[in-house]
C-alpha positions in Angstrom: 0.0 0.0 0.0 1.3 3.7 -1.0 0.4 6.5 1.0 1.1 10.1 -0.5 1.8 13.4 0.8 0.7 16.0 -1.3 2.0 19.5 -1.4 -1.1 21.3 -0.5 -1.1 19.0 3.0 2.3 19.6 3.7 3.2 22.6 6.3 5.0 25.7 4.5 8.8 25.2 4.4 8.9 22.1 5.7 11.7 19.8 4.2 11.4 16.2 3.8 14.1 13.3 2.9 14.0 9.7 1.3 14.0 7.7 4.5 12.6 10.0 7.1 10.0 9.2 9.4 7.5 11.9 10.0 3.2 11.6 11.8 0.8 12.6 9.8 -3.5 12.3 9.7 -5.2 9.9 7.4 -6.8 12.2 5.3 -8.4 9.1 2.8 -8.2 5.8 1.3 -8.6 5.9 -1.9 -9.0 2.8 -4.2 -7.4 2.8 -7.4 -6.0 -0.4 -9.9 -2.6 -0.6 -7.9 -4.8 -1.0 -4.8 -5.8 1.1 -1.6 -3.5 4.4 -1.4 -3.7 6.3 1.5 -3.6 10.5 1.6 -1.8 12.1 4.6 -1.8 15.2 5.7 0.2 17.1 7.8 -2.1 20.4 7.9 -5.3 19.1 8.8 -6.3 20.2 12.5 -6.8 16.6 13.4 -3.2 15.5 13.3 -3.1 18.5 16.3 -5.9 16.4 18.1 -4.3 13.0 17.6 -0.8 14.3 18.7 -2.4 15.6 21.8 -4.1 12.4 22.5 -0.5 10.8 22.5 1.0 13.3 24.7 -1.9 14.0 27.2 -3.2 11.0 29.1 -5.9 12.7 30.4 -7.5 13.0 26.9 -6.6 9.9 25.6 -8.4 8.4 29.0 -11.9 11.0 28.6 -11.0 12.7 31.2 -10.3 16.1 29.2 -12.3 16.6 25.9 -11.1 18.4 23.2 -13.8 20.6 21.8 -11.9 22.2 18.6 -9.1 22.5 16.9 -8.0 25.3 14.8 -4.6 25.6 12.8 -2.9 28.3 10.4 0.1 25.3 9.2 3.6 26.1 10.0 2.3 29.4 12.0 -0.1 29.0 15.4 -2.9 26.7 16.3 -5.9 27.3 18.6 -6.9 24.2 20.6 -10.5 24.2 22.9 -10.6 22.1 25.5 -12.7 21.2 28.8 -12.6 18.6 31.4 -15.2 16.8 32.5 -13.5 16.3 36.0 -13.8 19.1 38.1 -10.4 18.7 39.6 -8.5 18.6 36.3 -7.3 21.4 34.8 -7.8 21.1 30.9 -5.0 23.5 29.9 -2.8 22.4 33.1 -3.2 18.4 31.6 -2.4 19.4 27.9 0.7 22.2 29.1 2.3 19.6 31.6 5.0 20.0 34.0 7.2 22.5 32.8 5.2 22.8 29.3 6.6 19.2 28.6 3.4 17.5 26.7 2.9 20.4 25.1 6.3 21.3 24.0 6.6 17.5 22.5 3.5 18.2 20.4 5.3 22.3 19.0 8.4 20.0 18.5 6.4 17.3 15.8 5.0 20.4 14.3 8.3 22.3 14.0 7.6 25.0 16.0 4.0 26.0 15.4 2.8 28.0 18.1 -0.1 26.4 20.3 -3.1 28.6 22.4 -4.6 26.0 24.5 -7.9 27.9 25.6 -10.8 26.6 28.3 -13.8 25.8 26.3 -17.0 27.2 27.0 -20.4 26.7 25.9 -21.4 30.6 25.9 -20.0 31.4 22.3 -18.9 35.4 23.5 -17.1 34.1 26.3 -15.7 31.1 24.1 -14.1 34.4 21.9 -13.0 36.3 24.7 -10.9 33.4 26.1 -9.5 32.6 22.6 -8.2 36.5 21.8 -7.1 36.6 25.4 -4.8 38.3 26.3 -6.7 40.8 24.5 -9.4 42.5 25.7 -12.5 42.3 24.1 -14.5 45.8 23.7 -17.8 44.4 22.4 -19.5 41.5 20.6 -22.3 41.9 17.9 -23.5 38.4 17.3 -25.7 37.2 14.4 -27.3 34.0 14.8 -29.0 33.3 12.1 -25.9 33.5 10.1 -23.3 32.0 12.4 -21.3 35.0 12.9 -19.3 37.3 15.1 -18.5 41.0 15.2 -15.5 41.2 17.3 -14.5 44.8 18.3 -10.9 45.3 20.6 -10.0 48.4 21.5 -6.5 49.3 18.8 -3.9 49.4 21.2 -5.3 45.6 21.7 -5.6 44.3 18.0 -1.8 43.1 17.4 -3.1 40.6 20.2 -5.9 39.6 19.0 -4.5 39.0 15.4 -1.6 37.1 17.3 
């Protein structure tokens, strides 16, 4: 069985080599005369998921759910989480002691920078906590079209871009 790595799923500037070994998602099987051959990608926001699931017990186990996953490849991910055990800390279990799990899973993506951010339920406070450590000057929400106005004061955008 082959498995392919096209270019468009393959993080910016990132070199490979004959012979190296490297994690990527199943991203499909596709059956063709040679037989099955398998698409990988190394952009998709579920590899993020799965290599937390390796490097955080506490996800792996239920404990801590991961409730989205958001990635601009090669540049900075955004990663939602919540427990479901009132005494684990979501972000806590996924940083580790000293940023350890966390830094394994910045490592395998050469250097992509990770937000871990507390899911919540209340979609305006879900936003505030994902621009922190901007603050957020006002919300205009359309629900009938799925959207958010987002307004931070200027001295605060460059953080909220970031």
């Amino acid at each position: 069985t082959d498995a392919i790595l096209p270019e468009k799923e393959q993080i910016p500037r990132e070199r490979y080599r004959q012979g190296d070994r490297i994690r990527a998602f199943i991203l499909d099987v596709e059956l063709s005369a040679k037989g099955p051959q398998i698409v990988l990608s190394r952009t998709h926001p579920g590899l993020l998921v799965k290599l937390f699931e390796q490097e955080v017990p506490e996800i792996y186990e239920g404990i801590v759910e991961v409730k989205g996953a958001a990635r601009e490849p090669g540049g900075r991910a955004k990663f939602a989480v919540v427990s479901h055990d009132r005494d684990v800390d979501p972000v806590g279990a996924c940083v580790g002691m000293r940023g350890t799990r966390v830094q394994a899973v910045v490592q395998e993506l050469r250097g992509e920078k990770i937000d871990i951010v507390p899911w919540t339920a209340d979609p305006a406070e879900y936003v505030c906590r994902a621009l922190a450590p901007a603050k957020v000057s006002k919300i205009i929400m359309d629900e009938d079209e799925r959207a958010m106005e987002v307004i931070v004061p200027d001295d605060q955008l460059s953080l909220a871009i970031g």
